[in-house]
Each structure stands twice: as C-alpha cells, then as structure tokens.
C-alpha positions in Angstrom: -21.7 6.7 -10.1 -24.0 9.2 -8.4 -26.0 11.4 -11.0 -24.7 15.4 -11.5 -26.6 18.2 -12.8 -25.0 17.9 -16.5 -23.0 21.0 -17.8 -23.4 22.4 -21.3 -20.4 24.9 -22.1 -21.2 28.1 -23.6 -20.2 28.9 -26.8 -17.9 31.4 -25.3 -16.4 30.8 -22.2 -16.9 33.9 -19.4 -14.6 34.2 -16.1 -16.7 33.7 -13.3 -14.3 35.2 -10.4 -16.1 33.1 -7.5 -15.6 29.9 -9.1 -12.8 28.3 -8.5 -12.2 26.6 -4.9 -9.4 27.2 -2.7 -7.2 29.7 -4.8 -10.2 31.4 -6.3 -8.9 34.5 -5.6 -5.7 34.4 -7.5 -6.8 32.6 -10.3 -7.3 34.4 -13.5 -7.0 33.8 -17.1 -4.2 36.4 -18.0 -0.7 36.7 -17.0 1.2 40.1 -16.4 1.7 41.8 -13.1 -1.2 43.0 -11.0 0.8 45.4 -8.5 4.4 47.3 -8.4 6.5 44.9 -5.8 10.4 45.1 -5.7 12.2 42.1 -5.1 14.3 42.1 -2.1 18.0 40.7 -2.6 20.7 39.6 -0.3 24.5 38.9 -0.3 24.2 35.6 -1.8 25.1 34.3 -5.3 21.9 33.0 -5.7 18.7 34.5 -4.6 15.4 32.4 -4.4 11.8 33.8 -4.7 9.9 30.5 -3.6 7.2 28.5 -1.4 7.2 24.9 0.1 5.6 23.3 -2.0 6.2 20.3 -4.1 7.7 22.2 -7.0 9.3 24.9 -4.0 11.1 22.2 -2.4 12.6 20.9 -5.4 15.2 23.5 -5.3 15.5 24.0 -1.8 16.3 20.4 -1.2 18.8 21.0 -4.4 20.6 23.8 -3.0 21.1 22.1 -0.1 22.3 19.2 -1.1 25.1 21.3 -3.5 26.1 22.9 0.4 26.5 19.6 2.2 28.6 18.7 -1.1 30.8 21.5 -0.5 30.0 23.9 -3.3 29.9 26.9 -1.7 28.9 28.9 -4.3 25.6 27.3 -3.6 24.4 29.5 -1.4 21.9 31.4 -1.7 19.4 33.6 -0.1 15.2 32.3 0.0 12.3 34.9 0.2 8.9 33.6 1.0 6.6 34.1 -2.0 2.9 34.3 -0.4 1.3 33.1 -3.3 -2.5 33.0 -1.7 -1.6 36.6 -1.3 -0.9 37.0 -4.9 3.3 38.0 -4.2 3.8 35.9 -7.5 2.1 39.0 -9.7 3.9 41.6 -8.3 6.1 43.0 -10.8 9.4 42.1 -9.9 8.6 38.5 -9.6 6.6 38.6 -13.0 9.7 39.8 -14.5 11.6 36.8 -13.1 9.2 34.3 -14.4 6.6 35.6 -16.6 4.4 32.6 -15.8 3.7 33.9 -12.5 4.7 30.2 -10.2 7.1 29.4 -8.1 10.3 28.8 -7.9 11.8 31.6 -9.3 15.8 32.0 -9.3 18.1 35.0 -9.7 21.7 33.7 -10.6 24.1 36.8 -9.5 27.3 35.3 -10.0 26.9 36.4 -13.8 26.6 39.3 -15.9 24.2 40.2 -17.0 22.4 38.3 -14.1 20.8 35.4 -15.2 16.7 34.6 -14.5 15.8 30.9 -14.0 12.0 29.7 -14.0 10.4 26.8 -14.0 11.2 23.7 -11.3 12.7 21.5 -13.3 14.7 23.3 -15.5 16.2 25.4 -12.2 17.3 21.6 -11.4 19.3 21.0 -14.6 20.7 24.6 -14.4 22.1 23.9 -11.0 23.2 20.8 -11.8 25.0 21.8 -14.6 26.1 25.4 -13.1 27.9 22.9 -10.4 28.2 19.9 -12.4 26.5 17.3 -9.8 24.0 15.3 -9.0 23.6 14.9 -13.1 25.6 12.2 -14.8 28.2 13.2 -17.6 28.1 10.0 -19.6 25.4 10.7 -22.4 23.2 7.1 -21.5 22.9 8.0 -17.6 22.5 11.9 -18.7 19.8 11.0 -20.7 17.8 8.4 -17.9 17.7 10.8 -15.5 17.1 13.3 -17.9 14.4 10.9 -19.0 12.7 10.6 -15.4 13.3 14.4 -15.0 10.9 15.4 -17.6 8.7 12.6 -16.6 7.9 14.4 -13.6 7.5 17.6 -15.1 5.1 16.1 -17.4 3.1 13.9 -15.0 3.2 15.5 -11.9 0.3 18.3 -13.3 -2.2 14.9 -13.3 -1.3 14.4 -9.8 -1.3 18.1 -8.1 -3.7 20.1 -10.6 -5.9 17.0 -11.4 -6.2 14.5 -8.7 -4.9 17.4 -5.4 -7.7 19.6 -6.8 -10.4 17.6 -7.1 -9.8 15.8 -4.4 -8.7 18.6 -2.1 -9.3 21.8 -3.0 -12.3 22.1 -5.3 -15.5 23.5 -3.6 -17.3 20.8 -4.6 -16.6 17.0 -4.9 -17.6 15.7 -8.8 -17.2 11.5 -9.0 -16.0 11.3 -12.2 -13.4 13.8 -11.8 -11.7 12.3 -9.0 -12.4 8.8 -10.4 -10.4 9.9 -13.7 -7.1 11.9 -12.0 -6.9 8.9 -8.8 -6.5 6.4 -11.6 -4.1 8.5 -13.6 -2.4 8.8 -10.6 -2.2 5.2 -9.4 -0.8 4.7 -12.6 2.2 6.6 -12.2 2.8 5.1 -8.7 2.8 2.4 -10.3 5.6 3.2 -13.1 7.4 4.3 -10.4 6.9 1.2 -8.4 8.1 -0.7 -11.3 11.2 1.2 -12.1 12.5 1.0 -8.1 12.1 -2.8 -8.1 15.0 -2.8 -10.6 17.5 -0.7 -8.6 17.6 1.9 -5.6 17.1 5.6 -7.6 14.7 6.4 -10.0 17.2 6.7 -12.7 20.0 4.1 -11.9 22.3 3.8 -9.1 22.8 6.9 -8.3 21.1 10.0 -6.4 20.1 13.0 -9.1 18.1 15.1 -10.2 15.5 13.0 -11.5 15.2 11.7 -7.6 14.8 15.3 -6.3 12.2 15.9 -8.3 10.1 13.3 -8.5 10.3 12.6 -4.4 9.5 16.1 -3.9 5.9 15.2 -5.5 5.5 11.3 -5.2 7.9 10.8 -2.1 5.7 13.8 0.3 2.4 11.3 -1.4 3.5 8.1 -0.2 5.0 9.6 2.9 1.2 11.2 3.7 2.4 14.9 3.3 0.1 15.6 0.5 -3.4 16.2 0.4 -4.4 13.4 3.0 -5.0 11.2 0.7 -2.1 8.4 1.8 -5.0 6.0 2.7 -7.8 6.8 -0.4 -4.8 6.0 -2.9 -3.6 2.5 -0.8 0.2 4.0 -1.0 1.2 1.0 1.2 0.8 -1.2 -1.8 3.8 0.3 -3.3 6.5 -1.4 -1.3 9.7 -0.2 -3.2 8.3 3.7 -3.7 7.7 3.2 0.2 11.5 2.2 0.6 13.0 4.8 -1.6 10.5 7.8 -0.6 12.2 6.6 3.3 15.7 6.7 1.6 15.7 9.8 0.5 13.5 11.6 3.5 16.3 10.5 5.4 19.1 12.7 4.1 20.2 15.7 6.1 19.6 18.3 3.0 16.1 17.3 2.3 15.4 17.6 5.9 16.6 21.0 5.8 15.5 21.6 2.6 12.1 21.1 2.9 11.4 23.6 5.7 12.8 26.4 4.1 10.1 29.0 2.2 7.8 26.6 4.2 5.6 29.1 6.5 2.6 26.3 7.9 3.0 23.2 10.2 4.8 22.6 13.4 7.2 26.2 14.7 10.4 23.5 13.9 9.3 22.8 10.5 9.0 26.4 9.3 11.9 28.7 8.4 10.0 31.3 6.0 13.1 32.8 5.0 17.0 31.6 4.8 19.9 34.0 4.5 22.8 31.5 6.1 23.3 27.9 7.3 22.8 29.6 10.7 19.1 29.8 10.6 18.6 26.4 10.7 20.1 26.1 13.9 17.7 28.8 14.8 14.3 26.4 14.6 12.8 25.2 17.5 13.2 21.6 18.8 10.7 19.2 17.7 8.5 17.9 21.0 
C-alpha cells in the first residue's frame, strides 16, 4: 500500500468549501433552500422532479413499465432537475423533499396532493397506488420487500463509497478504494448468489426489488457506471450478467432510462417528457 500524508481530525470539524471533488460546489453541510424556484407542473396525474441517474431511473423505468401495463393513470409529466446546478435547493423542490435529492414526486390525483421522496419508497408507493409489480401474498411481499430495502441500504457503499473514490474524488487514496471495491464485490456477489437460484432478484417474478437494484447493479455490470466494468472483473458474475441483459432488454427500461437523462448520445437523451409522443421524437441511433 503506497504511504499517505496521515490525517489527524480537528477537534471540531470546519467546512472547507473547495474540498470536495466533482460536486464540490453543491455540497454543504445544511439542508434548506438556497434560492426562490417554482416548480413547473403539467397536465399529468403525476409530475416528476428528477435526473438519470441510478436512483432517477428507478422511477422512470417504473412509470413506464405501469404505461406499457395499461395503467394509464401512470402518466406523468418529468422535469429535468440540474442538480450540478444546484435545481434540487431551490425552494419548491426543497419543499417536495426536504432532503434535497432526486427523485422527487408530486401525486395530483389526490387531495390534498400528495409529496413522495425518496427512490425506493416512490417504488412501493406506485406499486401500491396501482397495485403491480409488488406481490399481494405476505411471503413474496416481504422478499421483494426484502431485496428492496437491500438496495436502499447497500447501494450508498457502491455510489457514495466505491463511485466517489474511485471516480469522482480529486484525489485517488488506496485504502479508500481498497475498502468500498471490496464492499462492493461483496454485494455482486450476494446478488450473484441469489440469481443462481431463479431468474428475478426476489423470486419468479419481475418487481420492484428488480427495478431497483438493476437500476444501480444492472447499469455496473452492464459498464454504464463509473468505468469501472473491468477494475471490478463484472464478467465473473455470470448470472448478474444474464439478468442485468434480461431486464435491459425490456421496452420500458429502454425508454425509461433516457428520460431526465440530459448527457450521452442525441437518441439517448429526452431531458424532459410530457407524453408517450416524445419518445418517438429522439433521434435514431447511428
């Protein structure tokens, strides 16, 4: 292990504003809004305040699976959050989701209307709001519901552990990415294990728990996130391989991963959705 200049913390910590790496400019240690920003709304039941990434697609990919399942009250509207800008701390998306992350979800099919934050928990609304892709019996509820909390739980090793160290931090520290790329080939490996035994994550059957965990894992394997397919060896995990495939193959997540999505190739990005129409909109892929 190469030698480091050793850190010694103070005894209170101070926010140095330049130090921290890619997002160092919209990183602080207190929540709130920063700026007065109105939230635009459209004429659908359900309008989305989101980005493309891992936890952004979750909901995408599930709204757009509820559309090709014919539950039109699905639909729903998608603003691009710019959240290198610093959209997420204006004040009517801080009062949406306090936390100040994507996704963020405005249900307007109720009264009052009804705020929904956080990725996974948007998931299991929706699922329950339309009653699909989320078992009924209480044993194959509470598997996926098992693996959907999972994700939630783990996925913070993968993105804000081993993705930043790896990727985004402004300089490159050997025992930090030694400790979150083990922690991380760990849970490829629980999920390698649990995909030997059948073809979804949580039985036979495509839910939730799929959605969410493909939207992190699935892009990984797949070599959509942080270029780091190779440095993690992903090809040694022959049945994550074949369900990340599966899944990528399904007309919803094809759509829904290039909605909110505003980087990449002109037929992979569609910033904003309002209708089914816009997808139809998108350039051809060359």
């Amino acid at each position: 292990m190469q030698q480091q200049d050793e850190y010694t913390p103070p005894k209170v910590w101070v926010w140095d504003q330049q130090n921290g790496g890619a997002f160092a400019s919209i990183n602080r240690p207190v929540a709130g809004a920063t700026h007065e920003k109105t939230l635009p709304k459209g004429q659908h039941p359900l309008q989305l305040y989101s980005l493309a990434t891992p936890n952004g697609v979750k909901v995408t990919i599930m709204l757009e699976e509820l559309l090709e399942a014919g539950f039109t009250g699905a639909d729903y509207d998608a603003w691009l959050v710019s959240i290198r800008e610093g959209d997420q701390f204006g004040s009517g998306f801080v009062a949406i989701n306090p936390n100040s992350k994507i996704p963020a979800l405005l249900d307007t099919s109720v009264q009052p209307e009804l705020r929904v934050f956080e990725s996974g928990n948007i998931l299991l609304y929706l699922a329950e709001k339309f009653g699909a892709f989320l078992p009924s019996t209480l044993s194959e509820r509470t598997e996926v519901l098992n693996w959907l909390f999972w994700q939630m739980g783990s996925a913070p090793f993968l993105g804000g552990g081993f993705g930043h160290f790896y990727a985004y931090a402004p300089q490159k520290f050997e025992y930090a990415i030694n400790r979150y790329t083990m922690e991380s080939k760990r849970q490829l490996d629980v999920l390698e294990r649990q995909l030997a035994q059948q073809p979804y994550v949580a039985g036979q059957n495509y839910s939730i728990a799929d959605i969410a965990i493909w939207s992190w894992y699935g892009a990984l394997v797949l070599g959509r996130l942080y270029n780091a397919a190779e440095f993690l060896d992903v090809q040694s995990y022959p049945n994550l391989q074949r369900w990340a495939k599966l899944i990528d193959a399904r007309p919803a997540v094809q759509r829904g991963i290039k909605v909110n999505r505003n980087w990449g190739e002109p037929h992979e990005q569609l910033p904003e959705r309002h209708s089914a129409a816009d997808f139809l909109q998108l350039p051809k892929a060359e």
